[in-house]
N, C-alpha and C positions, 0 to 999 in steps of 0.2 A: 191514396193521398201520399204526397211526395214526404216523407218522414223530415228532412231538410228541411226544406220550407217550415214546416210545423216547429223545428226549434226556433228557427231565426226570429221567429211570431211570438214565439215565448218568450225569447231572448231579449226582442223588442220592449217587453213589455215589463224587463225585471226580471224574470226565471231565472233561478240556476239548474241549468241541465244534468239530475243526478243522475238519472236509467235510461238508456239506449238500448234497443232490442229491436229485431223484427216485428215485437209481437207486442210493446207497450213501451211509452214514455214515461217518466217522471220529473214532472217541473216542482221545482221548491222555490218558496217564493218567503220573502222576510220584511215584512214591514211594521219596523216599532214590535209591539204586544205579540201582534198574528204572524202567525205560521201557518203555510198551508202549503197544501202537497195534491197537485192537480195530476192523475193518475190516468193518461188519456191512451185507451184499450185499440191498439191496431190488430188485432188479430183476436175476433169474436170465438175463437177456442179458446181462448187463456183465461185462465182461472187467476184472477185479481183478487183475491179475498185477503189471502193470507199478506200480501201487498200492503194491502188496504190495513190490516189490523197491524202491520209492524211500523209503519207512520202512525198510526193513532196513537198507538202505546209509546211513542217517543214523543206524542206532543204535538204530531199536527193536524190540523183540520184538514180532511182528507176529500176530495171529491173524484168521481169517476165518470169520465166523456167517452164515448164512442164518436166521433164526431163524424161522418159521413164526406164532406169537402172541409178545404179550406176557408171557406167564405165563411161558413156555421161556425168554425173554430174563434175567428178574428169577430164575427158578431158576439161570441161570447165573453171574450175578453173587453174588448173594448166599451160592451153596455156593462158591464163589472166592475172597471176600471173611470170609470166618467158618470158611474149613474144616476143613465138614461131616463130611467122612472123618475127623477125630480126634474127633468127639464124643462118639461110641459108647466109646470107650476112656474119655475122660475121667469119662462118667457113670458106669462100671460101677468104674473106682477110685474113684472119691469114694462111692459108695455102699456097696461092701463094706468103708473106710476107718469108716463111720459103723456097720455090721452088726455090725463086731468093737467097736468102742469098746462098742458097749450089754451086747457078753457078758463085754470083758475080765476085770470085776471077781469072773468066779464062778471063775477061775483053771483053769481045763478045758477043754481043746481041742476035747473031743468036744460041747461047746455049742456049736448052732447057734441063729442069730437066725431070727426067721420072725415075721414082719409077719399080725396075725390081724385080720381084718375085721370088722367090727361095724355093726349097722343103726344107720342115722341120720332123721333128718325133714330133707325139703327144702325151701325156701320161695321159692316163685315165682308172683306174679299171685296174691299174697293165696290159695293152695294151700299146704296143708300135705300132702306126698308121704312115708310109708316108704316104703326104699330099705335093698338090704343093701352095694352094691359104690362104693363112694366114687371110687376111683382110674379105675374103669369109664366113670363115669357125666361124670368133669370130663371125661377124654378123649374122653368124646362132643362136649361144646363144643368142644373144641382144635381139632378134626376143622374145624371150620363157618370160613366165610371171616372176618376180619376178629376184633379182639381183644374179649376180654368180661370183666367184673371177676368174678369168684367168692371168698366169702368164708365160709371154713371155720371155725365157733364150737364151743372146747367147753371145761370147766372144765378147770386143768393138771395135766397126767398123766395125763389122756383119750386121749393119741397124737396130736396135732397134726403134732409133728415128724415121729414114723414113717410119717404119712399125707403128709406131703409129701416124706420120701423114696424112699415106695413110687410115688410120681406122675410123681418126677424119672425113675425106676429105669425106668419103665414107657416113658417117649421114647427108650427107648435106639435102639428100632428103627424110628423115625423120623427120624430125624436128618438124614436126606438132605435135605429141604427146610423144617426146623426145628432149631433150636438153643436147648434151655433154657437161660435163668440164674439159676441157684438164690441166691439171698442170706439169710443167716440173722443177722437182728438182733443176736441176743444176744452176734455176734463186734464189736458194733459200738457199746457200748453209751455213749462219750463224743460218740461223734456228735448234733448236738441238729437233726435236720433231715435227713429221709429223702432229698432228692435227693443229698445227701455219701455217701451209704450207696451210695446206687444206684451213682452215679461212680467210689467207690473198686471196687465190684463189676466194675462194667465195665473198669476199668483192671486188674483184676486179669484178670480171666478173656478178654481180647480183647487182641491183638497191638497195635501201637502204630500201625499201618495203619489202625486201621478205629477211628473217631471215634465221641464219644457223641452226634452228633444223627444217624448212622446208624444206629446201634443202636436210639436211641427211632424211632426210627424205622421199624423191623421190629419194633418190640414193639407199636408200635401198628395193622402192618398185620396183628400176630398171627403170625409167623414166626418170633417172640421169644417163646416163654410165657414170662411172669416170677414165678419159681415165689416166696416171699416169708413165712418162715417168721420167728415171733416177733413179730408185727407190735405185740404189746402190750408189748412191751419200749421202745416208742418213746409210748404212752398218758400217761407222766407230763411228757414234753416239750411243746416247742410244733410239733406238725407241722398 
C-alpha cells in the first residue's frame, strides 16, 4: 500500500500525521473531549506495543489497523466518521414519515401508500432508451466507482418526489459503505443560492465532527449520493 496515499486519507479526514516510518504510521486525531491515535502497522514484523502503551499513557484512545488496501482503509474511516450503522434507521423513518403524510388526508388507517412505476425514455449518447424501472436502473450508476450527475425531467405531479423517495428508500440496504443525503428544495425556498441549501443540509443531517469539505468530498468520490429533489424551485433564482 502506497504510505502517501494513506496520509492524504488521513489528512482528509482531520489526522495529524505524528509517525512516518517504513514500518508504521501514527494519525492523531482531536475532537472536542476525544483523543485518539490510530496506529496503522505497515510492516507485520514491528512490534507496536510499546507504541500502543506510550499513547495510552498520555491520554489516547489508541487503536491498531493492519489494513491490507487502500479501499479497507477509506471503509474504515469513513463508516466511523458518518455512522454508517444509524443510517438504515434514519432512511426507513424519514421515508415512512413521507408514506403517511401522502395518505394522511383520506383520514383511513387501512390506506396504504405504494410507490407505482411507470415507463420512461432515457437519454444517453444522443439515444433515446424505454425503460420501465427508474429506481433500478439509477442504482445501477450508484453501484459504478466514482460520482455521475443524473437528471430526472417531468411535468409536476408526474411523481418526481415519490421517484426520489422510492431511490432514497431503496439505499437503505446499503448503507454500510454509503450514506444518502436527501435535500428537498421546496423546505428551503428563501434561500437564493444552492450551496446555502446544501450547507444547511449538511449541518442538519451530520454531527458537528464531520465538516462540509469532507462531506463534498465523499459526494464527489460518490460515497455521498446526493439525492436533490425540487431542483426547479430554485429556476427563478440566480443559481
Amino acid at each position: 500500500m502506497n504510505s502517501q496515499y494513506l496520509d492524504k486519507l488521513f489528512a482528509q479526514y482531520g489526522y495529524e500525521i505524528k509517525t512516518c516510518s517504513d514500518s508504521h504510521r501514527v494519525y492523531l486525531s482531536h475532537q472536542g473531549m476525544y483523543h485518539g491515535a490510530e496506529i496503522v502497522v505497515l510492516d507485520n514484523r514491528f512490534d507496536y506495543s510499546k507504541l500502543q502503551a506510550s499513547y495510552s499513557s498520555l491520554g489516547y484512545a489508541c487503536k491498531v489497523h493492519t489494513f491490507n488496501t487502500y479501499d479497507e482503509a477509506e471503509n474504515y474511516l469513513f463508516s466511523g466518521f458518518f455512522g454508517t450503522q444509524f443510517t438504515s434507521a434514519r432512511i426507513r423513518q424519514r421515508y415512512n414519515e413521507f408514506a403517511d403524510g401522502q395518505v394522511r388526508h383520506f383520514g383511513n388507517s387501512n390506506v396504504k401508500y405504494e410507490y407505482i412505476r411507470v415507463p420512461y425514455i432515457t437519454f444517453s449518447d444522443n439515444t433515446r432508451t424505454r425503460k420501465e424501472n427508474i429506481v433500478a436502473d439509477i442504482n445501477d450508476v450508484l453501484r459504478k466507482k466514482g460520482a455521475y450527475l443524473m437528471i430526472v425531467e417531468a411535468a409536476a405531479g408526474f411523481g418526481k418526489t415519490c421517484t426520489a423517495f422510492e431511490l432514497y428508500k431503496s439505499l437503505e440496504d446499503s448503507t454500510g459503505m454509503t450514506q444518502p443525503l436527501f435535500t428537498e428544495l421546496s423546505r428551503n425556498r428563501d434561500a437564493k443560492r444552492f450551496k446555502y441549501v446544501l450547507w444547511s443540509e449538511i449541518d442538519a443531517e451530520y454531527s458537528s465532527n464531520v465538516k462540509k469539505d469532507l462531506v463534498i468530498y465523499n459526494i464527489r468520490k460518490g460515497r455521498i449520493p446526493l439525492i436533490i429533489d425540487g431542483f426547479d424551485e430554485l429556476l427563478t433564482k440566480n443559481i
